[in-house]
N, C-alpha and C positions, 0 to 999 in steps of 0.2 A: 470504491463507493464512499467508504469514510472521509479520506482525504478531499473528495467531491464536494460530499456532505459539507464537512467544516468550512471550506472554501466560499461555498452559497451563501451558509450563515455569516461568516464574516463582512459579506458583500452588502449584508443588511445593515451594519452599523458603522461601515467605513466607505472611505471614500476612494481606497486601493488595496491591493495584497501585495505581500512582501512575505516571500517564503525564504527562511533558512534550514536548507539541505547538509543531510548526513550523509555524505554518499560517495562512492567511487571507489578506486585504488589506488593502497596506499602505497608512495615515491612512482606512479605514474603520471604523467605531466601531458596527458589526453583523457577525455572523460572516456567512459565506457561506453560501450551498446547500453546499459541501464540507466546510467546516467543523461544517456540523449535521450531517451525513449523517455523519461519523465517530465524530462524539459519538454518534449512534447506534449505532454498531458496536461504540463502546469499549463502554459502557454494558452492551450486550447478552454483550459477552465478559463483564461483571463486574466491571470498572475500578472503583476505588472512586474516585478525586481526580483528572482532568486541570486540568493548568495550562498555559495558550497564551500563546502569543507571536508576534510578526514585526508585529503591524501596525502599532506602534509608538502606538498609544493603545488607550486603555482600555476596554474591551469589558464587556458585562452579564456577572452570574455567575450560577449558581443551581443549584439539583436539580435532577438529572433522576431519573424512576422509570419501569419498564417493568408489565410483564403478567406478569413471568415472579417480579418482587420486587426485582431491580436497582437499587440505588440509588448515582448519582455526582454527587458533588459538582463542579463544571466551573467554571474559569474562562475564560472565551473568549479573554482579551485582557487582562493586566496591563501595559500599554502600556510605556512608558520609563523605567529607573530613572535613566540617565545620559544627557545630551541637549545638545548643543548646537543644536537647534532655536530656532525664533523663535513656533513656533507651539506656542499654549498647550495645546493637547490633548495635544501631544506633549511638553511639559512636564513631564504630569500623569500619575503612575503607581499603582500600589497595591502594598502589600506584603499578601500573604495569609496568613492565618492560618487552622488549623481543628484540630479534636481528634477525635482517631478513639478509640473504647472496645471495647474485647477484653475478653468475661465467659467464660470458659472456651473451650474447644478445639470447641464442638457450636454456637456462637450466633454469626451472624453478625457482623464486625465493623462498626459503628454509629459516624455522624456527630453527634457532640451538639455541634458550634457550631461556625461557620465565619464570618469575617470578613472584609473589603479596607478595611484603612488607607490614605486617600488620603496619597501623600509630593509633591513637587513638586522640582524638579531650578532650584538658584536661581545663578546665576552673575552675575558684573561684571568682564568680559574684562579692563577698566582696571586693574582693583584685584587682577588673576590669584587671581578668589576664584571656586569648583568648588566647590558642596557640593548635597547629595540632600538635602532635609529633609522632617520628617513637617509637612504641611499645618496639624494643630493647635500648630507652634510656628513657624509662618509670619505674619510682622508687615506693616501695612502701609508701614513703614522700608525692610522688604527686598527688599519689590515694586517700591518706589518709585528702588530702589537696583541694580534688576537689567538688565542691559544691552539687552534686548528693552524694558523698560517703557522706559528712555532714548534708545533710538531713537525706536520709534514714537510712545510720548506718550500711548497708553491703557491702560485699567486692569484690561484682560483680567487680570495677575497678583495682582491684590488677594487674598488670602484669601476672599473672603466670595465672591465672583467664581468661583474657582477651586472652591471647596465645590459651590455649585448646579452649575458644569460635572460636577463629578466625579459628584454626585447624578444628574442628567441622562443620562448615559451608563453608565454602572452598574445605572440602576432601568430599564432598557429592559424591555420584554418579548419574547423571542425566538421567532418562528413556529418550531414544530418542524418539521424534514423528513420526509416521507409518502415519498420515496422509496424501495423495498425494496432496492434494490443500490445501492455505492459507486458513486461516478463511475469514469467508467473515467481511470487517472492522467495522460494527455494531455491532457485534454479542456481542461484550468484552466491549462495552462502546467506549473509549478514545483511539481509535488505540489499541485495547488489556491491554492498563491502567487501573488500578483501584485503590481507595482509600478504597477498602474494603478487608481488613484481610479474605484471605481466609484457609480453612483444609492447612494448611504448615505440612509438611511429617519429615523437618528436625529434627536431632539428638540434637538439641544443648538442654542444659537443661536450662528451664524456670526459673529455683531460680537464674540468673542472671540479670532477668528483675522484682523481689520483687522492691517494692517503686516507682513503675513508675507513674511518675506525669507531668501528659500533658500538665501542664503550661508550661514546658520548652520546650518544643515543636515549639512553637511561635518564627518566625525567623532564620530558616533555609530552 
């Protein structure tokens, strides 16, 4: 009812809504039963654009549409922009983009293009070199020069590597939730958070995540 609440009053002084969501499980790379169940609620309030976070990789995006005309653009999960992980999913994040069009005060306002830019988070602890770069000006110099690839010795960070993961995890297809009421907020923990890896359905293949060492983990 809160969340309702806010949403109405917003609707009075703006001309859309744009929700950013705390939500899901963390290193799952599928939203949850809590997390579709909300998408459905935002959706049915009206929301035009959620953008999610916490699970710290990258999650499918897509439209959703109802019965009633509803239409939101959702991202489930634009995983990490800044990471000192070892593990490559959590490496790999997207920066989103989309454009919303407004033709007078009587016509709905309308999604004509929406995008996720895969970026990648490259670091060389030795060399105290930090930087977020987009994917498409990622070499395999820098792969080769990054402190995870120097550890472990695989080529999980390759560009062309990192492309198909991101593909893979992005073009998912997400069961919608059938459920008619939210979860009740106890039931998942932490608002439907969790810090516990659960059965993840996703396609991507696990020999991108060999040599993962949780020390790097510390500080993101």
């Amino acid at each position: 009812e809160k969340v309702s609440s806010d949403i109405t009053k917003a609707k009075e002084i703006s001309d859309c809504i744009l929700v950013y969501a705390q939500w899901g499980e963390e290193d799952s790379s599928v939203p949850n039963e809590y997390t579709k169940q909300w998408a459905n609620f935002l959706l049915s309030q009206g929301v035009k654009v959620v953008i999610g976070a916490h699970p710290h990789v990258l999650q499918p995006y897509e439209i959703l549409k109802d019965e009633k005309g509803n239409e939101m653009l959702i991202y489930y999960s634009l995983g990490n922009f800044a990471s000192a992980s070892s593990n490559s999913r959590e490496l790999l994040g997207g920066l989103a983009e989309f454009t919303l069009e407004k033709e007078g005060d009587t016509v709905p306002i309308s999604i004509t293009a929406h995008t996720l830019t895969p970026v990648v988070m490259h670091y060389n602890s030795g060399e105290d070199v930090y930087q977020t770069m987009l994917l498409s000006d990622y070499t395999d110099e820098l792969a080769a020069a990054h402190s995870v690839q120097q550890e472990t010795g695989n080529d999980a960070l390759l560009p062309s590597n990192l492309q198909t993961l991101f593909t893979q995890l992005t073009s998912q297809t997400v069961e919608p939730s059938t459920a008619e009421d939210l979860l009740d907020l106890g039931k998942e923990g932490n608002n439907g958070q969790s810090s516990n890896t659960t059965d993840d359905t996703a396609s991507y293949d696990s020999s991108y995540d060999s040599g993962y060492d949780s020390d790097y983990d510390s500080g993101y």
